[in-house]
C-alpha positions in Angstrom: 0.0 0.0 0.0 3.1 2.9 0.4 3.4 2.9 -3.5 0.0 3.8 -4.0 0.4 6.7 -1.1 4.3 7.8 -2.8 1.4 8.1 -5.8 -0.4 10.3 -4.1 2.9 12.2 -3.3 3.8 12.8 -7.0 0.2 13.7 -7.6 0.5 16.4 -4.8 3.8 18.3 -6.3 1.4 19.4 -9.1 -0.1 22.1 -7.1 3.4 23.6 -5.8 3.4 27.2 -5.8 0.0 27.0 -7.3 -2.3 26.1 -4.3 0.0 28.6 -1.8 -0.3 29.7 1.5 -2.6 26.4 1.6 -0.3 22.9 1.5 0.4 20.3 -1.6 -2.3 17.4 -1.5 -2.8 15.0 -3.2 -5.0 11.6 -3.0 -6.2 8.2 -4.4 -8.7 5.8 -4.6 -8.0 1.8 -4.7 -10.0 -0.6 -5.5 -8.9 -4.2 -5.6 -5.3 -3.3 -5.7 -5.7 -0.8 -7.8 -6.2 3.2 -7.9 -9.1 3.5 -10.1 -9.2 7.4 -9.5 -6.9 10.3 -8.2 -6.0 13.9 -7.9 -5.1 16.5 -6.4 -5.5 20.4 -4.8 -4.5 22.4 -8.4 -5.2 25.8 -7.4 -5.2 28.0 -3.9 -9.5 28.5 -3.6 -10.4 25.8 -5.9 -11.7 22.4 -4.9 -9.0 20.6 -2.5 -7.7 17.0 -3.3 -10.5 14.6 -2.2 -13.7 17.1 -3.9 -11.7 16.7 -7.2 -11.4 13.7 -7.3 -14.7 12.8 -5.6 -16.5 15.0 -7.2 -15.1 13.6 -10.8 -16.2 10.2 -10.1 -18.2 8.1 -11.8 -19.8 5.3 -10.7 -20.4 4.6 -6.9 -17.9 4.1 -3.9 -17.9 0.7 -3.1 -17.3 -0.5 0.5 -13.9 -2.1 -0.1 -12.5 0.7 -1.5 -9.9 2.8 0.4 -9.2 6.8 -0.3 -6.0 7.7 0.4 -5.0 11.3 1.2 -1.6 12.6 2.0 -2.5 14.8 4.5 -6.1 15.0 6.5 -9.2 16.0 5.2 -10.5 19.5 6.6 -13.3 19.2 8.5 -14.4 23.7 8.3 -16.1 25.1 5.1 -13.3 27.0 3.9 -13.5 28.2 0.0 -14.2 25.3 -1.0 -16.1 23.6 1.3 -15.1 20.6 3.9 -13.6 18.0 2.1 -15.5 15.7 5.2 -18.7 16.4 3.6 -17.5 15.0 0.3 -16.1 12.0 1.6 -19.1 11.4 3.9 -22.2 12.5 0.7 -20.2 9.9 -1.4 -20.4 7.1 1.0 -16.3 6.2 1.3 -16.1 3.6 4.2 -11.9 3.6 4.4 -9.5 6.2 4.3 -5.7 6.3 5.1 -4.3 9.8 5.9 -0.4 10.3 5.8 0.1 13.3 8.0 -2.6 15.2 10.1 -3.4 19.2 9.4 -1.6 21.2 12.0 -4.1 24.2 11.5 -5.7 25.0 14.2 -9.0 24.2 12.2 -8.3 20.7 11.5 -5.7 19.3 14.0 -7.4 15.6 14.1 -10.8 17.1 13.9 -11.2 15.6 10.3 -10.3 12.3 11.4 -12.3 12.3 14.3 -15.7 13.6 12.7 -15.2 10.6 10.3 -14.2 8.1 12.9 -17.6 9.1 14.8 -19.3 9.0 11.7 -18.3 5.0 11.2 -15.6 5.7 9.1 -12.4 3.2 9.2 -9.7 6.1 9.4 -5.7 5.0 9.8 -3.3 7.7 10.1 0.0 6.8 8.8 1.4 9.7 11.1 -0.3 8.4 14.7 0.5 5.1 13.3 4.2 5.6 13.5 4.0 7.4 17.0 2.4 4.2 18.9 3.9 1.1 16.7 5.2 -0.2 20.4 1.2 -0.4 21.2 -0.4 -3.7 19.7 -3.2 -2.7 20.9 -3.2 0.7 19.0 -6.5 0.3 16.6 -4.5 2.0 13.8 -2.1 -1.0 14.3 -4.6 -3.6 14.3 -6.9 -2.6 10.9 -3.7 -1.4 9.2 -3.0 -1.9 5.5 0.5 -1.0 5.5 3.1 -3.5 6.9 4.8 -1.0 9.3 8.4 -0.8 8.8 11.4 1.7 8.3 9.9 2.6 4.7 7.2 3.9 6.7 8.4 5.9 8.9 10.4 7.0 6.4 7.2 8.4 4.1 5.6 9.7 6.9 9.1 12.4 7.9 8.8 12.4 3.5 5.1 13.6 4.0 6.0 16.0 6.8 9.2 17.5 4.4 6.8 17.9 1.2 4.7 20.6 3.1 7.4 22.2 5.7 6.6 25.3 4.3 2.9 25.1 5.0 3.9 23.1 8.7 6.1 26.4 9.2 3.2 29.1 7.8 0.8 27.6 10.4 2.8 26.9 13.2 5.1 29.8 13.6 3.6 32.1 11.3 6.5 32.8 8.7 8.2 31.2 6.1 10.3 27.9 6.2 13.4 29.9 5.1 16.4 28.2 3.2 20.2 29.7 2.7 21.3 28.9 -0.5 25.1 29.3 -0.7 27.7 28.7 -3.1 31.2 29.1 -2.2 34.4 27.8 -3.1 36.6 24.9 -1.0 38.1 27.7 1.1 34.9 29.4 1.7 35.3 32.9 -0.9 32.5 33.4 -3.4 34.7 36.0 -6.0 38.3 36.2 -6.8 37.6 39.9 -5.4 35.2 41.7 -3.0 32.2 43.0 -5.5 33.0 41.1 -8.4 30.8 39.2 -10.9 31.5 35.9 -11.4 30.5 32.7 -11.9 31.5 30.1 -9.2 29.7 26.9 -9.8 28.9 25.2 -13.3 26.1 24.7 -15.4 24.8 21.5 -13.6 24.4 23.8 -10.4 22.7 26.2 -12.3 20.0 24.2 -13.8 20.1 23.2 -10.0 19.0 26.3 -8.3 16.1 27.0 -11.2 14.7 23.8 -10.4 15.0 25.1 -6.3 13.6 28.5 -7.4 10.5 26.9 -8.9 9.7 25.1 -5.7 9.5 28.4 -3.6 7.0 31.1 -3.8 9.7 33.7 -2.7 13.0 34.7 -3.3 15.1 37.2 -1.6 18.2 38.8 -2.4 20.3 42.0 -1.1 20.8 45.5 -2.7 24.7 44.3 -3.3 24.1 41.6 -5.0 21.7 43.1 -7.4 24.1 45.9 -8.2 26.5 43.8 -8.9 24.9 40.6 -10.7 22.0 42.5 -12.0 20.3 39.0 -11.2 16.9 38.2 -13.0 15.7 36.1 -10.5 13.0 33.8 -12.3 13.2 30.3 -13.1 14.8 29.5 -16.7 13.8 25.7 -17.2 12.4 23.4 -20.3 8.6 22.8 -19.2 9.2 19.4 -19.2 11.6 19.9 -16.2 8.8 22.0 -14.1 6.8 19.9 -12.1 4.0 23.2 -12.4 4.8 25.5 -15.0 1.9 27.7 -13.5 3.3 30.9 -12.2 7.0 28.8 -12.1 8.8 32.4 -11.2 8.6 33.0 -7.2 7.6 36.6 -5.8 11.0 38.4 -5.7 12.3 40.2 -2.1 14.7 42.9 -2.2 16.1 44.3 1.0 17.2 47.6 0.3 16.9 50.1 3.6 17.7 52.9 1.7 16.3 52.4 -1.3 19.5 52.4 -3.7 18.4 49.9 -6.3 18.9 51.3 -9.8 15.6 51.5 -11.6 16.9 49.8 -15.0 17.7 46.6 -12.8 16.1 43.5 -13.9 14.0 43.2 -10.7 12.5 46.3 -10.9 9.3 44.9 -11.9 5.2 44.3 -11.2 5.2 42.0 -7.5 8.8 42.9 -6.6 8.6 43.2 -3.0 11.4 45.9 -1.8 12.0 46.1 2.3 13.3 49.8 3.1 14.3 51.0 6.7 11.7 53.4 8.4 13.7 55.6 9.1 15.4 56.3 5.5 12.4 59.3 5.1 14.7 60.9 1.9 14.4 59.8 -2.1 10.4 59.5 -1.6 10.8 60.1 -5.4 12.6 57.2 -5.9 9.8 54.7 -4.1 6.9 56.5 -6.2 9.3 55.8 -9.6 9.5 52.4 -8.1 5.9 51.6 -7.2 4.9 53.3 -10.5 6.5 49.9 -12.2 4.6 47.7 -9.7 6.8 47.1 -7.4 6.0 47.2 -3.3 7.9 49.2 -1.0 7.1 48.0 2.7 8.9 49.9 5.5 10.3 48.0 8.4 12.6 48.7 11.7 16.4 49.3 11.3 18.6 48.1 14.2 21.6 50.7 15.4 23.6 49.9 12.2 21.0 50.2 9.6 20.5 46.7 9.1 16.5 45.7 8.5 14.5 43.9 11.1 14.5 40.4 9.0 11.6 38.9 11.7 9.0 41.7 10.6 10.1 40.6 6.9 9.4 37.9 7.6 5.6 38.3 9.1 4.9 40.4 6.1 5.8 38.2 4.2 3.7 35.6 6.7 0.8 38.3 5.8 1.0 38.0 2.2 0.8 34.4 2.2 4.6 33.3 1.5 4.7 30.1 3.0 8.9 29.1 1.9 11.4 31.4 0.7 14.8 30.9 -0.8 17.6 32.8 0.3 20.4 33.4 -2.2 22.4 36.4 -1.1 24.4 37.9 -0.8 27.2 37.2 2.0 25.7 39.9 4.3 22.5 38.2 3.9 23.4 35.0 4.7 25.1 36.3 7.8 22.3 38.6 9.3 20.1 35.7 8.7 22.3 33.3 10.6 22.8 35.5 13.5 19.2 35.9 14.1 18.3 32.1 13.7 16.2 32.1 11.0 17.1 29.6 8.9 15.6 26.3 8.8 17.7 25.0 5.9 20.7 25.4 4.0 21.7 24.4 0.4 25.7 24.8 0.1 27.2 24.6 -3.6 30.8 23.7 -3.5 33.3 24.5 -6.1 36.5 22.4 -6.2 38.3 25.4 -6.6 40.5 27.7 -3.9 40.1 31.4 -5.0 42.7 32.8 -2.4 42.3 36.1 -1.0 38.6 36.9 -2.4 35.3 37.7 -0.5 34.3 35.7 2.1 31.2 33.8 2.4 30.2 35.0 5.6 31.7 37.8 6.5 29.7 39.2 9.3 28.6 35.8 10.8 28.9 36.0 14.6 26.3 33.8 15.9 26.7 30.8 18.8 27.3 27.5 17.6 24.9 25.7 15.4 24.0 22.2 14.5 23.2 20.9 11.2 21.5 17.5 10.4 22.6 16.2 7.4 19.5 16.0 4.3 21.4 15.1 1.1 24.0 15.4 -1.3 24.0 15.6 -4.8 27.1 15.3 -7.4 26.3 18.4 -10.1 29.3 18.0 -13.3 32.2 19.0 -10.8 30.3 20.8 -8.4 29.2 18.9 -5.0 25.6 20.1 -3.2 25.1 19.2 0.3 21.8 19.8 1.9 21.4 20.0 5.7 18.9 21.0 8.3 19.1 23.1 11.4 18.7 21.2 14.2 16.3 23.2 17.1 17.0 22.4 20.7 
């Protein structure tokens, strides 16, 4: 039974980016051994997951047959409606949910209405938790044979939505520090230089990152110098969803210095000034005039923005994972305030000697990272790791 819940996995990365702030669902139904229907949530106040595929069905639910839904069925009448009522108006007698809801709105309510509503519900998630309990009723009427591939899909399940886990439980983005550095740690041969570190393997790389974000944030510095265009340069056939494929792009700028010819400088540009920078008001109307959104937050004593109200505006506007790419300062001021959840470091096999540091202003306490993945890219190595919380 996991390959037909991995299926409803693959299903689920269709909506990313397009169903945002809400989280990547996707589901089955089985009949027999086989999944006779499925689909998935395409499109953020549209029908979720289990309505599109119920609601598409023809022919009756028999009793046998099990829905499967990657993460629980909501249980309040959102856009949308409860997807409870669905399941419940087309007569489904077994379903198996990966991962519960943490919104406050759901939480195990979903399961529970259908439980008490005669429903055979098994959460792969609870399942997990209690496997020393025999006893444990999602134990008992189980379909899956629990082992270590279970486990592992359910901490799979939790990782596809983080970002939406993140949104809901600490109200900001899961935020990721993409880095690419050289063996000795220096990203130029020279402080403020353009150049390219990594090769094109990493490159195609990061687009394929960039599409799975709905944010991406950058400093003044580095678009002065890269003039970066931020989108997401891919084949189709290499986007899991090509719909609206180029994340919203942050700019933190406190004093609004960003040339107005820069590639960024465009409609849904989101550019963070410091309150207190009241001068070059001409400057923000020029830039808002192309569509892009000046928000002012707090400075600390050496002008650097307040990255915690970024992030809850960002919260606010319903950014639920954001990519970090630079530059060094960046990084660093992120770091030292603890808000990053992962990292993505590109590494170079070359020494470049005296030229700019990675992180140069990086003065934080000691942090752990847990270890994700790695990934070979031509000659450049990409390790993935995860900040571990206390």
């Amino acid at each position: 039974m996991l390959k037909y819940m991995r299926r409803a996995m693959e299903l689920a990365e269709n909506g990313r980016r397009s169903v945002s702030p809400n989280p990547v669902v996707g589901c089955v139904l089985v009949r027999d051994g086989k999944i006779i229907a499925e689909d998935w949530h395409r499109e953020y106040g549209k029908g979720h997951a289990e309505r599109n595929l119920l609601g598409a069905l023809e022919g009756e639910v028999l009793p046998d047959d099990v829905l499967m839904v990657t993460l629980e069925p909501c249980c309040h009448q959102g856009k949308s409606g409860a997807c409870t009522d669905i399941i419940l108006e087309k007569g489904v007698k077994k379903v198996v949910v990966g991962v519960l809801d943490p919104n406050p709105e759901v939480g195990g309510k979903g399961v529970s209405l259908l439980r008490e509503m005669g429903l055979d519900v098994m959460v792969m998630e609870s399942s997990k938790s209690t496997i020393q309990n025999p006893t444990n009723t999602d134990i008992k009427n189980s379909p899956f044979k629990f082992c270590s591939l279970s486990f592992e899909l359910v901490e799979e399940l939790i990782w596809q939505n983080r970002g939406f886990f993140t949104w809901v439980t600490k109200r900001r983005p899961w935020v990721t520090l993409k880095m690419a550095q050289s063996l000795d740690g220096r990203i130029t041969p020279e402080k403020g230089q353009s150049y390219w570190l990594t090769g094109p393997e990493s490159r195609e790389h990061v687009h394929k990152q960039r599409a799975q974000f709905d944010a991406i944030l950058v400093g003044v510095g580095t678009v002065m110098v890269d003039n970066p265009m931020l989108t997401v340069r891919l084949e189709k056939s290499k986007i899991q969803s090509t719909k609206s494929k180029n994340p919203r792009v942050v700019v933190l700028d406190a004093a609004l210095s960003v040339p107005l010819e820069s590639e960024v400088m465009r409609e849904g540009t989101m550019v963070f000034r410091g309150r207190q920078f009241k001068k070059r008001l001409a400057q923000k109307k020029l830039m808002e005039d192309r569509g892009v959104v000046v928000i002012e937050v707090d400075t600390d004593e050496d002008g650097y923005l307040n990255l915690r109200q970024i992030l809850d505006e960002l919260a606010a506007a319903g950014m639920t994972s954001l990519y970090v790419e630079g530059g060094p300062r960046i990084w660093s001021s992120f770091l030292n305030a603890d808000l990053v959840d992962e990292v993505n470091v590109y590494l170079a096999p070359e020494f470049l000697g005296n030229g700019e540091v990675s992180l140069p202003e990086f003065q934080g306490s000691s942090k752990k990272i847990q270890f994700k993945e790695w990934k070979q890219l031509g000659d450049d190595v990409m390790w993935r790791g995860l900040f571990v919380t206390d």
